[in-house]
ZAMARGU-4260 file (C-alpha; in steps of 0.2 Angstrom, whole numbers, plus 5000, padded with zeros to 4 digits):
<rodrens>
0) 5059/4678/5143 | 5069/4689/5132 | 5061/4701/5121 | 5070/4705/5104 | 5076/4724/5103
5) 5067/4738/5097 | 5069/4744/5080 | 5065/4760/5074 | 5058/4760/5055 | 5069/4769/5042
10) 5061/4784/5036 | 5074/4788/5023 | 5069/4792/5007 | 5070/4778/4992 | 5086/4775/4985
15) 5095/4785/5001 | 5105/4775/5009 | 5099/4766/5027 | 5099/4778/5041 | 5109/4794/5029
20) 5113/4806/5044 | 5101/4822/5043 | 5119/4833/5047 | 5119/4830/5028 | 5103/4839/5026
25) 5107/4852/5036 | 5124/4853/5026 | 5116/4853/5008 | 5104/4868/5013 | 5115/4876/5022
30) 5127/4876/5006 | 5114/4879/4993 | 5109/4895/5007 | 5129/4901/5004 | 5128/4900/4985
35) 5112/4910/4984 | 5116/4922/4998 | 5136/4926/4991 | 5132/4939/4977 | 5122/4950/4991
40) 5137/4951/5004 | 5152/4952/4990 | 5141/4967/4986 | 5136/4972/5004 | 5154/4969/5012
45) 5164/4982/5003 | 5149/4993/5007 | 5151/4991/5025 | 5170/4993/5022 | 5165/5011/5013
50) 5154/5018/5026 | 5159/5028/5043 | 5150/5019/5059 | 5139/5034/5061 | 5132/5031/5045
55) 5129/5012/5048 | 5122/5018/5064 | 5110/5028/5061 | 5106/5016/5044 | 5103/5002/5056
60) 5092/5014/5069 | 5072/5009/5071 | 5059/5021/5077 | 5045/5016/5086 | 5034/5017/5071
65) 5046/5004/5061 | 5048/4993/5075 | 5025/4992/5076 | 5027/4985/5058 | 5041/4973/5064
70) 5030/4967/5076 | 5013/4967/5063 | 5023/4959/5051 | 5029/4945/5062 | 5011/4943/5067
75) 5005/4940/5053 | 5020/4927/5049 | 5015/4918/5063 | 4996/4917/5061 | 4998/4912/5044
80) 5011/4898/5050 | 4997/4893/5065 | 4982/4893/5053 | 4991/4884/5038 | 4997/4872/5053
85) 4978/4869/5057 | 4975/4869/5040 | 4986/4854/5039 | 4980/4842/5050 | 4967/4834/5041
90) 4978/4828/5028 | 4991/4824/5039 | 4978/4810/5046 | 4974/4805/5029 | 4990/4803/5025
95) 4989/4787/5037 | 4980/4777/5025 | 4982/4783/5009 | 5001/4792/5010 | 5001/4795/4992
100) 4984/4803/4986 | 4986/4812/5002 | 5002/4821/5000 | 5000/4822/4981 | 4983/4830/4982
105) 4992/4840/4996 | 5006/4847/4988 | 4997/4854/4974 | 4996/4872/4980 | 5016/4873/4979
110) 5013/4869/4961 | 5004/4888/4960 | 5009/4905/4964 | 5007/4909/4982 | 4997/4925/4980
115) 4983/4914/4966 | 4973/4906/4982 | 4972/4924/4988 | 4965/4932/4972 | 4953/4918/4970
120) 4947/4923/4986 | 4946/4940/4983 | 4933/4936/4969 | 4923/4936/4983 | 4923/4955/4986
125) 4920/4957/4966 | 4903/4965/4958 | 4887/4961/4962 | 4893/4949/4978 | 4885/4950/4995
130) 4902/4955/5003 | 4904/4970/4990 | 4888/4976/4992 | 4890/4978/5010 | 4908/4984/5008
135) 4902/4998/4995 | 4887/5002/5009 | 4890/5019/5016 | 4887/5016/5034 | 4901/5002/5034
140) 4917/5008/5041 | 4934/5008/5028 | 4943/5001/5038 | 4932/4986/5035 | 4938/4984/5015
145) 4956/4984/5023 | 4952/4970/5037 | 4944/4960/5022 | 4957/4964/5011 | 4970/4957/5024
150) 4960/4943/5030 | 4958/4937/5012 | 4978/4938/5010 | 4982/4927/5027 | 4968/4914/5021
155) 4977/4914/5004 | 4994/4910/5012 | 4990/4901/5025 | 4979/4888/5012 | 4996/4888/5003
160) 5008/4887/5015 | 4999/4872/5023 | 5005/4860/5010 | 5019/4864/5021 | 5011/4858/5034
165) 5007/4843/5027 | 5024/4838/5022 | 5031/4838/5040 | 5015/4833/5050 | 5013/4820/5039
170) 5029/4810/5044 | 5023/4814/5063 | 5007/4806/5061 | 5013/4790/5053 | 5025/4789/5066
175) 5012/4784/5078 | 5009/4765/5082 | 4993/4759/5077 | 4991/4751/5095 | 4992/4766/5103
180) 4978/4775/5092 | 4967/4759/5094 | 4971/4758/5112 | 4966/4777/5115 | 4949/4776/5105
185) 4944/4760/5118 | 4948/4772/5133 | 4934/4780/5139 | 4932/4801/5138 | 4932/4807/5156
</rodrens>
């Protein structure tokens, strides 16, 4: 018995044209990255030209203190990539059975400044609040107004960077034969 070939689904967008390479893509951003990118180096480049190496040098030396903030600063990027991620996955499933109220509702937040989820948050901190009684409390640390203050900035970007999120795990998801999830739920958790 033969069995017909596999077939993968097209995933392009409507309208694009059956299986439209994704080197295209990669080409369009990497073009529209150019045009944006051209007025800094014609600036920059002469610049360089300008300058004695010693003073490039020592312009591109990092103390120990600047590379710290390097390192905080990529931390933080990657804890808000991880908790937008988490923040994601629930309507990345959903998206599996209502694709369109999931990624519409979803992609609301890219809509809105990306610092508004963080102010709204901050309102938590405002007068007569529990948090900013105990953060105006005497015996709490201040330090503890600046963790706040930063956790409430990572919550803020994460919520609305994981409409990010949303757009690529979304694809992932839906990817996934609906025999393999049904198979999986009648195996048994050992």
């Amino acid at each position: 018995m033969t069995h017909p070939p596999r077939t993968t689904p097209d995933v392009s967008p409507p309208g694009a044209p059956s299986g439209a390479p994704p080197i295209a893509s990669a080409l369009v951003l990497a073009g529209v990255a150019l045009v944006c990118l051209a007025p800094v180096l014609m600036g920059a480049i002469p610049e360089l030209a300008r300058s004695s190496h010693a003073d490039l040098l020592g312009a591109m030396a990092i103390d120990q203190a600047g590379l710290a903030r390097l390192a905080r600063s990529l931390a933080y990027a990657a804890g808000i990539g991880l908790l937008a991620t988490l923040l994601a996955w629930p309507a990345s499933w959903l998206s599996r059975t209502r694709p369109k109220v999931a990624l519409s509702v979803a992609m609301i937040p890219l809509l809105l400044p990306a610092y508004l989820a963080s102010a709204g948050l901050s309102t938590l901190r405002g007068p007569g609040t529990l948090l900013a009684a105990f953060l105006a409390d005497p015996a709490t640390d201040p330090d503890t107004s600046v963790l706040v203050a930063r956790v409430t900035a990572v919550l803020g970007l994460a919520l609305w960077g994981s409409a990010l999120g949303v757009m690529v795990l979304s694809g992932a998801v839906r990817a996934i034969p609906s025999a393999l999830l049904d198979t999986m739920a009648l195996e048994p958790m050992s």
